[in-house]
Each structure stands twice: as C-alpha cells, then as structure tokens.
N, C-alpha and C positions, 0 to 999 in steps of 0.2 A: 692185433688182438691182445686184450689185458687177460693177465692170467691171476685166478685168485690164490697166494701164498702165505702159509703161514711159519713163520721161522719162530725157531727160541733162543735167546738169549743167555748167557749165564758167566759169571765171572765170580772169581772168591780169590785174587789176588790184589794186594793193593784198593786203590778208592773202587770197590766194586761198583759203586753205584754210577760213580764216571766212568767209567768204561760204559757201561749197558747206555748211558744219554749220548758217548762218543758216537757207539755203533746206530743208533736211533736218527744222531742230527745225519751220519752219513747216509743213513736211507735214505731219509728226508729232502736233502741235497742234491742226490740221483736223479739224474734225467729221463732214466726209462722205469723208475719205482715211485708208483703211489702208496702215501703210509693212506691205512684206512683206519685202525686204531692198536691201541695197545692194552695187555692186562696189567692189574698192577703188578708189581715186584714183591716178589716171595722168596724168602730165606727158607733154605733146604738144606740137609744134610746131605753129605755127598754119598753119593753110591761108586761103586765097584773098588777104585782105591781109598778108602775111608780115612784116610791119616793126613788130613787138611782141614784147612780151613772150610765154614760150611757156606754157600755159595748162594748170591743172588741169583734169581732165574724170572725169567716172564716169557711170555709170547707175541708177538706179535702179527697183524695181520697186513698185508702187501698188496697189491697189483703191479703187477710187471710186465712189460713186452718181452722181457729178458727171456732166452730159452733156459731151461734145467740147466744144461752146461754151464752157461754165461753166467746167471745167477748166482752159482754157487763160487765160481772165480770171482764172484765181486765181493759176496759173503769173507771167502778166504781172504782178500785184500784187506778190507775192513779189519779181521781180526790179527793178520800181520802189522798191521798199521797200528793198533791197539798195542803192541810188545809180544802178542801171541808165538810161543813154544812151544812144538811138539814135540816131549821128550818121553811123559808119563801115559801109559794109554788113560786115560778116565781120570789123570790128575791133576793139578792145580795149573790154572790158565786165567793170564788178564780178563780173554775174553771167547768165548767160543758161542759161535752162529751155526743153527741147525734148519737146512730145509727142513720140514716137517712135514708139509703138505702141497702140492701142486695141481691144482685144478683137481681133478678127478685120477694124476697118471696115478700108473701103476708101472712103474721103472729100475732095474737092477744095473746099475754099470760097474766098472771097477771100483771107482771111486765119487757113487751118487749110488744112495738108493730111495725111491720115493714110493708108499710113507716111507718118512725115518725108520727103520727096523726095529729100532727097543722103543717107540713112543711110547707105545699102547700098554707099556708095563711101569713105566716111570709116573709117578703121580706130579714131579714136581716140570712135566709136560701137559699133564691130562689136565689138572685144575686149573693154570689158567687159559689153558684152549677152552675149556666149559665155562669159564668167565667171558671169552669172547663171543663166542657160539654157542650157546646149550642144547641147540637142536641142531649139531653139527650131526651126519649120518656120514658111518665110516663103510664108505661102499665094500674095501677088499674083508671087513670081516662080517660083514649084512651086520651090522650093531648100530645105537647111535652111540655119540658119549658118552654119554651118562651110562647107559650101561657097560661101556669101555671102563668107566671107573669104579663102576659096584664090581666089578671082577679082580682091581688091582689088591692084593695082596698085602702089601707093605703102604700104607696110606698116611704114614707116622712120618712127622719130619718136616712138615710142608706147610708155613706160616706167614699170611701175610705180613710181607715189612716194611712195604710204600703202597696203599691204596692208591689206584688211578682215578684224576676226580676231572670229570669232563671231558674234554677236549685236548686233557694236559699231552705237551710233547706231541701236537700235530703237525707245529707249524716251526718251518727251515728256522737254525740260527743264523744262516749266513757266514759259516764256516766254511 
C-alpha cells in the first residue's frame, strides 16, 4: 500500500539550494518513494536559534511503501549524506528533512512524532503545504489549512525565492 507523505525540506548552510535538489534527486531515486510534486523554495528567517543564516525551506509531497520508522531512517540518511550535524538544537544544518504528515496517522514515539509537533505554528511549513494542498483538512485539529494559517501568529519572514514552474524536479537525475 502507498502512503501519502509530506516532508519539509530546509537548509541555510552552504549552496543551500544544492542541498534541497541533493535531497529531492535522492527521493527521486528511491525505490519505495514516489515524488508526486513539490512547493517552490522559500527563504525564511530562522526560528528558535535566530543567530544564522536565514534558510531555504519548501515542502514536498511522497508516496511511499516505506513504514514511519523506515522512512524516516531514510530521511535521516539523506541528510547525513548531505554533511548534516546535530550539534545546535534549531541551528544551522546543510540540510534537514521533516516528516510532516503521514496518511492520516496520528503517532508519538521516542524519536518520530506524526504531525510534526510545531508544524501547525511555523508559517515557513504552513505556506508551502497550502501551495501544495489548499484544501488540505488537518484531521487531529478538525481545521483545514488555511485556517491552520489565519491562526499563525508570526507570518513575517516567509518569501518566496525559487518559484516551482510545472513539472520542475520530477524526474530521477540518475544519480
């Protein structure tokens, strides 16, 4: 069974924008991940540690056989493969991948929780998920998105920087 997933992308170290096409061709490449499409790339300011560089982010959308567990070891591989360091909590990273969304679960583990726990409050998440879906329904809080986003708070910071124009980044480089 294909499961529908949406991850997010982000990086503000280095060629940020290489990094996000690295982690994209590896989707792509994946044998148990279908890319179904992508939002463009948005320049954001960074939240929680703010004394960085401000960070490329987008969304994208999946299909996967892969279980939550599996996925997210592949997610993690990708971003180790990328130069990714975990030293700053919320700090500067080549490249960081966030399940965001999994079918419908609703899952807490040690280390996976699905939704993403702070999605729903980060705009530089929300907008291009409502670029992908605008009539996404966010079951655990009875909302859709769009009013997931007239609630957020902080909506300042979040520009797009590479519009996505068609089909772009669907197809394998053969990497």
């Amino acid at each position: 069974m294909k499961h529908n997933v949406y991850l997010a992308l982000g990086s503000n170290i280095g060629d940020r924008s290489s990094y996000l096409e690295q982690a994209i061709n590896q989707l792509l490449n994946h044998d148990q991940i279908e890319f179904v499409s992508r939002s463009s790339i948005y320049e954001t300011e960074p939240v929680g540690y703010i004394d960085q560089q401000s960070f490329l982010n987008m969304v994208v959308n999946v299909k996967t056989t892969l279980s939550p567990e599996k996925l997210l070891e592949e997610v993690q591989k990708i971003e180790a493969e990328c130069g990714r360091i975990r030293d700053v909590r919320w700090g500067p990273r080549t490249l960081d991948l966030d399940i965001l969304l999994y079918d419908e679960e609703n899952m807490e583990m040690e280390n996976l929780c699905i939704p993403h726990p702070r999605m729903w409050e980060r705009a530089f998440v929300v907008v291009p998920l409502i670029e992908l879906n605008p009539k996404l329904f966010v079951a655990t809080l009875d909302k859709t998105i769009q009013e997931v986003y007239k609630e957020i708070p902080d909506k300042e910071g979040v520009e797009i920087w590479r519009p996505v124009i068609g089909g772009e980044g669907l197809e394998p480089s053969g990497n």
